[in-house]
C-alpha positions in Angstrom: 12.5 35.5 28.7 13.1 38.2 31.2 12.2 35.8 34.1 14.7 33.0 33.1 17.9 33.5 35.2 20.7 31.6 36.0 19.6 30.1 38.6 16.3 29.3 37.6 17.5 26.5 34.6 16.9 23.8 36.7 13.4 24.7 36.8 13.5 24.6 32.9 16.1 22.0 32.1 14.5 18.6 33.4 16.7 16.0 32.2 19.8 15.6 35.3 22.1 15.4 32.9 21.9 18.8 31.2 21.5 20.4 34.5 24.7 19.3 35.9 26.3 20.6 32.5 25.0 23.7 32.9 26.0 24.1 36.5 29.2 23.5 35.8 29.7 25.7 32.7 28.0 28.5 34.9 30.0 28.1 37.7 33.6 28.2 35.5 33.8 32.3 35.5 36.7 31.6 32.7 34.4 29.6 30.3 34.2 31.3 27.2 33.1 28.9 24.9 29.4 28.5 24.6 27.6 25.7 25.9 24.7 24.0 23.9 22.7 21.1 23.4 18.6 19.8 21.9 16.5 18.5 24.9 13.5 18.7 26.2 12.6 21.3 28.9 9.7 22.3 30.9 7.4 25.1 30.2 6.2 28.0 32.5 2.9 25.8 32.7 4.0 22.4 33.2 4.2 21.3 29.7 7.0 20.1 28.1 8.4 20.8 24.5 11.5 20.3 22.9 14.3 23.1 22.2 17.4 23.7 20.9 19.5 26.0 23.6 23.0 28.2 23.6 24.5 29.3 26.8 27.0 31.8 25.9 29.2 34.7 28.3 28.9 38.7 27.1 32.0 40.5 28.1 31.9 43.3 29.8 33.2 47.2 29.7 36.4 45.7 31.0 36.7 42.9 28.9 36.3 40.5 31.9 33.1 37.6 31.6 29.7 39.1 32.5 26.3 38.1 31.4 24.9 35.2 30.8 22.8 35.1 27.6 20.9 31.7 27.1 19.1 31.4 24.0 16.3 28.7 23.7 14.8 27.7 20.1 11.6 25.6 20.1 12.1 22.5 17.9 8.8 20.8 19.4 7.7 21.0 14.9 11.4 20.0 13.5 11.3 16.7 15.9 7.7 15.9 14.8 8.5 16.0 11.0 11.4 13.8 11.7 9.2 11.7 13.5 7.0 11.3 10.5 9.4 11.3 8.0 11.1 8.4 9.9 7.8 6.0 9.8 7.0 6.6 6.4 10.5 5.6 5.5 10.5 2.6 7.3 6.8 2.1 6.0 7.8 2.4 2.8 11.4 0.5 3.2 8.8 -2.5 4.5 6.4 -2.5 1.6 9.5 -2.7 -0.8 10.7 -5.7 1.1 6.6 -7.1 0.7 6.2 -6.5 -3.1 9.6 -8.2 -3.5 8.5 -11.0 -1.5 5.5 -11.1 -3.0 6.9 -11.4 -6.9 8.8 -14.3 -5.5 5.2 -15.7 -3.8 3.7 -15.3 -6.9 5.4 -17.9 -9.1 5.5 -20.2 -6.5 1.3 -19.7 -6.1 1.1 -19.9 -10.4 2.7 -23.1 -10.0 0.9 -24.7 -7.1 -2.6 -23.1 -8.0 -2.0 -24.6 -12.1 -1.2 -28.1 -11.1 -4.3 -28.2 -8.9 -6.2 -27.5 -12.4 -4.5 -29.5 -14.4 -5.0 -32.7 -11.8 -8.3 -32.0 -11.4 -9.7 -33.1 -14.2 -7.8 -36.2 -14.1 -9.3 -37.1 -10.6 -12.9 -37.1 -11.6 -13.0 -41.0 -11.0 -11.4 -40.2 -7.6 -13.7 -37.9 -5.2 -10.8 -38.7 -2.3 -8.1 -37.9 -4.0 -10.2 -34.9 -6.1 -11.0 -33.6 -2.0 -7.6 -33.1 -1.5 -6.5 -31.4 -4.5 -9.5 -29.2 -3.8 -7.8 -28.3 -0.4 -4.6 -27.5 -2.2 -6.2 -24.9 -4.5 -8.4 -23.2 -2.1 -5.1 -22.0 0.2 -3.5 -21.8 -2.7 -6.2 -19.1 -3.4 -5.9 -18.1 0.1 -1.9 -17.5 -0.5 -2.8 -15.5 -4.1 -5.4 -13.1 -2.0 -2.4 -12.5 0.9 -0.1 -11.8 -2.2 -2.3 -9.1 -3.2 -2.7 -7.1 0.1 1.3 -7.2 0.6 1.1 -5.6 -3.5 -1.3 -3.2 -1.9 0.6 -2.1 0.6 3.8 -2.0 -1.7 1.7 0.1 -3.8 1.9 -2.6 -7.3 -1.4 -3.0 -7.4 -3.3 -2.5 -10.5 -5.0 1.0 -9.2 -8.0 1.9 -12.0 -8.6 5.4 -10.6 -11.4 7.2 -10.9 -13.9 10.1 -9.6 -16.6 8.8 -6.9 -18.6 10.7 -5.0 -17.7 9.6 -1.6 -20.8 10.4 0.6 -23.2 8.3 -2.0 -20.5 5.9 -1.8 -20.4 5.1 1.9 -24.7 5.4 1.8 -24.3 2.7 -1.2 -21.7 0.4 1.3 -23.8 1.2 4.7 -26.1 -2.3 4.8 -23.3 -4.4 3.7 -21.3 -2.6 7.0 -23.7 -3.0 9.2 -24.0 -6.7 8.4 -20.0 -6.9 9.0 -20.5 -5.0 12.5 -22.9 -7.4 13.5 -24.5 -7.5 17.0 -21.0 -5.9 18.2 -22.3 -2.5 17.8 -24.2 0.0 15.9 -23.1 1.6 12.8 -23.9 5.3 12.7 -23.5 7.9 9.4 -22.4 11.7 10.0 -22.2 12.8 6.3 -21.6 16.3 5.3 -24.0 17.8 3.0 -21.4 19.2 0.2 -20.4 16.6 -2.6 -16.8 15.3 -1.6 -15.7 13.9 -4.6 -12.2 12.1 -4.7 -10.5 10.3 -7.2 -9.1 6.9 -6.2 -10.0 3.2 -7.7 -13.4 2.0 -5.9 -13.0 -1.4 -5.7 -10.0 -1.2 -3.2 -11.6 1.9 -1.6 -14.5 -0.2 -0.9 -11.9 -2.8 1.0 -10.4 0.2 3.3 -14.0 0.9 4.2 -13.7 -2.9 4.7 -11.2 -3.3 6.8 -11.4 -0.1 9.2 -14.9 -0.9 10.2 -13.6 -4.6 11.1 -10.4 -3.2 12.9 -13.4 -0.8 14.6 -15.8 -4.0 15.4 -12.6 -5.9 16.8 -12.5 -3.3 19.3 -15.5 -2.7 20.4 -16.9 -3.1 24.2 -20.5 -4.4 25.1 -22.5 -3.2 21.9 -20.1 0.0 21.1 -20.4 2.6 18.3 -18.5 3.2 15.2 -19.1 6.2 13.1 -18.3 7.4 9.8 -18.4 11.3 9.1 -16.9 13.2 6.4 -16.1 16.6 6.2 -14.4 18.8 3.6 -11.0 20.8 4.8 -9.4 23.8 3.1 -5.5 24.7 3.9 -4.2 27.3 3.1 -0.8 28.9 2.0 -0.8 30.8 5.4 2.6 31.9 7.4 1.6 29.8 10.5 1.1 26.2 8.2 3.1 23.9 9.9 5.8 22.0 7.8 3.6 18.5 8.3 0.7 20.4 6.8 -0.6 18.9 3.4 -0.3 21.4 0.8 -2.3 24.2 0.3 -6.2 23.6 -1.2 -9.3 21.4 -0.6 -9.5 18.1 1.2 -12.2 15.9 1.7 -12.0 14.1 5.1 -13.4 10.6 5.5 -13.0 9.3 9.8 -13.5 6.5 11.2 -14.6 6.4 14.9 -15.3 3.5 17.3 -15.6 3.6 21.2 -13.8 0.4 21.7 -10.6 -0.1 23.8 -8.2 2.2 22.2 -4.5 1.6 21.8 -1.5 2.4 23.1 1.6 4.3 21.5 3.4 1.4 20.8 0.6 -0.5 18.9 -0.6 3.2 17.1 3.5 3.6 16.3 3.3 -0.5 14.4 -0.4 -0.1 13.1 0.3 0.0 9.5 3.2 -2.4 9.6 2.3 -5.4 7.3 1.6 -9.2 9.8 1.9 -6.7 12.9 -1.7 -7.7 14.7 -2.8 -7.4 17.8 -4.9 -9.9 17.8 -4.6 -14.0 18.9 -2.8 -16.1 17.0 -4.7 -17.4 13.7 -7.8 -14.6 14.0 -5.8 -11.9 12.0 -3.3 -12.0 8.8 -2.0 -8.4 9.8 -2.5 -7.4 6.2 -5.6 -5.3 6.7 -4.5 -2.0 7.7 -1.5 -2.4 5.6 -3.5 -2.8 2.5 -5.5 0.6 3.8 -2.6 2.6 4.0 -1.0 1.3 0.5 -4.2 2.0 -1.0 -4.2 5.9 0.4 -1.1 6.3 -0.7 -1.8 5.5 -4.1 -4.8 7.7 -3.9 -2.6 10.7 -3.1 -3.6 11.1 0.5 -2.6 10.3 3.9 -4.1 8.5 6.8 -4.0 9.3 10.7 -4.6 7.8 13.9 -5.7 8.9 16.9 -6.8 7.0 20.1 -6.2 6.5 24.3 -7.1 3.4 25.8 -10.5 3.0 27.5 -11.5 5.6 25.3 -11.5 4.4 21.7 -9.8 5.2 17.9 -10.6 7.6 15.3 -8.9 6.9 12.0 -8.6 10.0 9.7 -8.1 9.6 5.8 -7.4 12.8 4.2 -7.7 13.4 0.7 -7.5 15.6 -2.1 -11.0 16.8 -3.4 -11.8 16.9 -7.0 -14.2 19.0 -8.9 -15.2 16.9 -12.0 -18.4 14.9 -11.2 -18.4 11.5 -9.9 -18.1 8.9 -13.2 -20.9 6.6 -14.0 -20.1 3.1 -12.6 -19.0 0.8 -15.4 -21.8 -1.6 -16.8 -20.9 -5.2 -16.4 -21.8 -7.4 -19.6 -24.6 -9.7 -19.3 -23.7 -13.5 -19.2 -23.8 -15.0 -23.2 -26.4 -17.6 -23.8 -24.3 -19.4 -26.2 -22.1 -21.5 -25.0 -18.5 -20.0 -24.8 -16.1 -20.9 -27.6 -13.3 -22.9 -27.5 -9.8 -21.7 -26.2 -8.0 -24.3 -28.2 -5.8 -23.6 -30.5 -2.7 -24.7 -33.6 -0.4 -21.5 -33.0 3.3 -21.1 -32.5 3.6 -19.7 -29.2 6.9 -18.7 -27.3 7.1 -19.4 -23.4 10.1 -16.8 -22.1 9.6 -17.3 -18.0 13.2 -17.9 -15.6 11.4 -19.8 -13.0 11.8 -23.6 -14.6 8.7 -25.0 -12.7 6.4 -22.4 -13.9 8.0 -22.4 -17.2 7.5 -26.2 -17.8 3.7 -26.1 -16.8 2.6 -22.9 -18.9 4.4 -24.7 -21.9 2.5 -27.9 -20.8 -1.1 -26.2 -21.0 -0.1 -24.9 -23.7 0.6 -27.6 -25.7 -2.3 -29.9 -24.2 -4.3 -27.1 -25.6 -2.9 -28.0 -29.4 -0.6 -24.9 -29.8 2.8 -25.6 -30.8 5.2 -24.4 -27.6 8.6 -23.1 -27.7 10.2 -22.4 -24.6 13.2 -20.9 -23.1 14.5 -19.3 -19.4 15.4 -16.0 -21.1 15.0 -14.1 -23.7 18.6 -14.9 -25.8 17.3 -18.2 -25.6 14.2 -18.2 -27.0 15.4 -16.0 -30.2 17.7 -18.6 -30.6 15.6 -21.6 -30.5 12.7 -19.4 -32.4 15.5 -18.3 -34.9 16.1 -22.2 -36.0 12.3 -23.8 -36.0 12.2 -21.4 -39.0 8.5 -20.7 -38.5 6.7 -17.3 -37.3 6.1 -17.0 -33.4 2.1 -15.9 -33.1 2.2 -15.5 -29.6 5.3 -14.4 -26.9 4.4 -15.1 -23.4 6.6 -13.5 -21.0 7.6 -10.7 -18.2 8.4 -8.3 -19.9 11.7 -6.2 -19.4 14.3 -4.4 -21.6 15.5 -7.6 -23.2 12.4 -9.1 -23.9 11.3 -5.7 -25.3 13.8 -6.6 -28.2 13.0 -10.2 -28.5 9.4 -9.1 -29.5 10.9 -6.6 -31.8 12.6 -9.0 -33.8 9.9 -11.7 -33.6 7.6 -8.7 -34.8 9.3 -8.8 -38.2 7.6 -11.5 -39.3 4.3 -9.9 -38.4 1.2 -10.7 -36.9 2.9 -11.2 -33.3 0.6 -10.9 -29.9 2.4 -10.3 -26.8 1.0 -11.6 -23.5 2.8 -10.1 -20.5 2.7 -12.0 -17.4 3.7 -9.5 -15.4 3.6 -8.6 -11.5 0.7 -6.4 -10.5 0.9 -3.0 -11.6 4.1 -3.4 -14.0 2.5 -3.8 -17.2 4.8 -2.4 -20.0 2.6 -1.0 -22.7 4.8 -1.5 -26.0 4.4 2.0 -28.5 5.2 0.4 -31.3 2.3 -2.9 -31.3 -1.0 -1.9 -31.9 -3.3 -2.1 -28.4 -5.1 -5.2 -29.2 -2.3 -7.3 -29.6 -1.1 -7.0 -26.7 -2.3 -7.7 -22.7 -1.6 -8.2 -19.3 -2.1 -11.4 -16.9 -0.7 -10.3 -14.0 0.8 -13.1 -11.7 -0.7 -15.4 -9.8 -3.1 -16.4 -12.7 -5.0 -19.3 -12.9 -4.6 -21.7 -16.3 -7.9 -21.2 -17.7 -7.3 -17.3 -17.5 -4.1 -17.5 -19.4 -5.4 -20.2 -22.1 -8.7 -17.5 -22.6 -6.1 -14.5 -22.7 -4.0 -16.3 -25.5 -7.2 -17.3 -27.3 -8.2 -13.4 -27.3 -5.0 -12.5 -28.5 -4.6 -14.1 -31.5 -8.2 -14.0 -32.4 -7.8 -10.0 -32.1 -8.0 -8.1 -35.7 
């Protein structure tokens, strides 16, 4: 501080603007209000760094003006959290916006996907016309899988958490890697000895493995490298922990590195910004590193990017180690012999679902399936139409919200009621008061045959 003078804040202040401020204010003996403003300046060394400064006059022994004292306060931390704080807003702001769009998707791809399988059948005698319903469904299917990575990335996605031991877990993923990497480039494995056990749901952590060493392949130059290394990281609850520090305690630290050509500050700042792609036109959705970072988020972590051009990108996941031992993957039941029983059924079902289209077609399956439908657009509807058939409702399909809540309270009284709950991913409503096995999600898109086989498990529940 004691070689800062007057004269020398031109050397400091960079911006031409706050120079010529300050030249003036120093050069009006009779200022005595203090001058002050944020920008950035210039460091002894060269390097620049943002500050808060006060320029303000000491009077002396007579009373009269005298010293200059300039006060400089480093806000170089303060900018950077806003920085951060801003992105993740907007991040966030963007994947409300998708999952909203995406419930609307949804009933849209119910409809389009169930009318494929309902004509289907009735085109058997017709391989033309069969071909092009064929088409329809598969980008209907197409639509349904986009649906779910914008869910991701708005974090409603059905997340089944659990404990996985994450080095055994890339080892267990490393030959179906290398097949995606392909001739681009070699996959290499830096894994740290410790168990780094993390809890998150496998499945979609399998997908951000996915997608980063794709995103890393995509960028790769003449046969590159990517690397995947994981390390463990302790913070702690020191005085010099920076305010965009995680909190204080054990990480484990999962990186992905390629050698490729790097990005720029514009494309790092956009990365995770759902459609944003770099690539040409038709070779990318732009839903791939949006679905990493909603999936980080919901497994309590963070994710950042590093990278220069000509250089190549390192992708750091951090997230919060757990001490309970991976659990045992989950068995999946062997394929019956028999042949699978029949979903049809007699039941009184009750169709609750606003979107007419959709509405009209479930009720349709429904009732080609032998049940006996009633259906309505809301929930004041259907306990009015249910209310004057005179008959118990077995089954209430619907979305299920405050008002519907009710409506399956009063159709409850005549016991024996199964609720199906076609909800949007990760918004079931788990009602207290029905016993666990009558009741069940089918989260939307769904395909007919999955709802007629819910309904049939419903009702044939004990």
């Amino acid at each position: 501080a004691g070689e800062l003078t007057a004269a020398t804040h031109g050397l400091v202040h960079v911006e031409p603007a706050d120079r010529e401020r300050i030249s003036l204010w120093t050069k009006a003996d009779g200022a005595e209000h203090p001058l002050s403003g944020e920008s950035y300046l210039r460091r002894k060394d060269g390097h620049m760094f943002s500050a808060a400064w006060t320029f303000s006059r000491v009077q002396n022994t007579k009373g009269k003006p005298g010293h200059i004292v300039v006060i400089y306060r480093d806000t170089t931390e303060r900018r950077g959290l806003q920085k951060v704080q801003g992105h993740t807003q907007r991040l966030e702001a963007v994947g409300r916006l998708a999952a909203g769009v995406a419930h609307d998707f949804n009933n849209l791809i119910s409809v389009i996907n169930g009318y494929c399988q309902i004509l289907s059948p009735m085109l058997e005698d017709n391989p033309k016309a069969l071909h092009e319903v064929s088409q329809i469904h598969n980008a209907g299917r197409k639509a349904a899988e986009l649906t779910r990575q914008l869910l991701a990335f708005g974090r409603r996605q059905p997340f089944a958490a659990r404990v996985i031991e994450l080095n055994q877990f890339v080892r267990e993923n490393e030959p179906a890697l290398s097949r995606l990497l392909g001739p681009a480039g070699t996959l290499e494995l830096e894994l740290d000895e410790a168990p780094a056990c993390i809890q998150t749901d496998p499945e979609q952590f399998q997908q951000v493995l996915f997608n980063l060493v794709l995103n890393a392949r995509d960028a790769l130059r003449d046969r590159g490298v990517v690397t995947l290394r994981t390390a463990r990281r302790t913070v702690s609850a020191g005085l010099n922990r920076r305010a965009t520090d995680p909190a204080p305690g054990t990480y484990v630290v999962f990186t992905v590195t390629d050698n490729g050509t790097g990005m720029d500050k514009e494309t790092q700042e956009r990365l995770f910004e759902p459609f944003f792609t770099t690539k040409p036109k038709g070779k990318g959705s732009g839903l791939g590193l949006a679905t990493v970072y909603g999936v980080i988020q919901q497994s309590n972590g963070f994710i950042n990017v590093r990278s220069e051009l000509l250089v190549g990108s390192t992708f750091e996941i951090v997230l919060p180690a757990v001490t309970e031992s991976a659990d045992p993957v989950p068995l999946v039941p062997a394929e019956p012999t028999h042949p699978a029983a029949t979903t049809r059924g007699h039941e009184t079902v009750c169709v609750v679902e606003a979107d007419p289209v959709l509405c009209k077609m479930v009720a349709g399956i429904l009732t080609s399936d032998g049940y006996r439908v009633i259906d309505a657009a809301n929930p004041a509807e259907a306990a009015r139409r249910t209310a004057s058939i005179g008959k118990a409702v077995q089954l209430l399909v619907i979305n299920l919200d405050r008002e519907g809540e009710k409506l399956a309270k009063s159709l409850q009284k005549n016991g024996g009621l199964r609720v199906l709950d076609t909800c949007d991913r990760n918004a079931w409503q788990t009602l207290t008061w029905l016993p666990s096995g009558h009741q069940a999600a089918l989260p939307r898109p769904f395909a007919l045959s999955e709802l007629l086989k819910a309904a049939r498990r419903l009702l044939d529940a004990r």
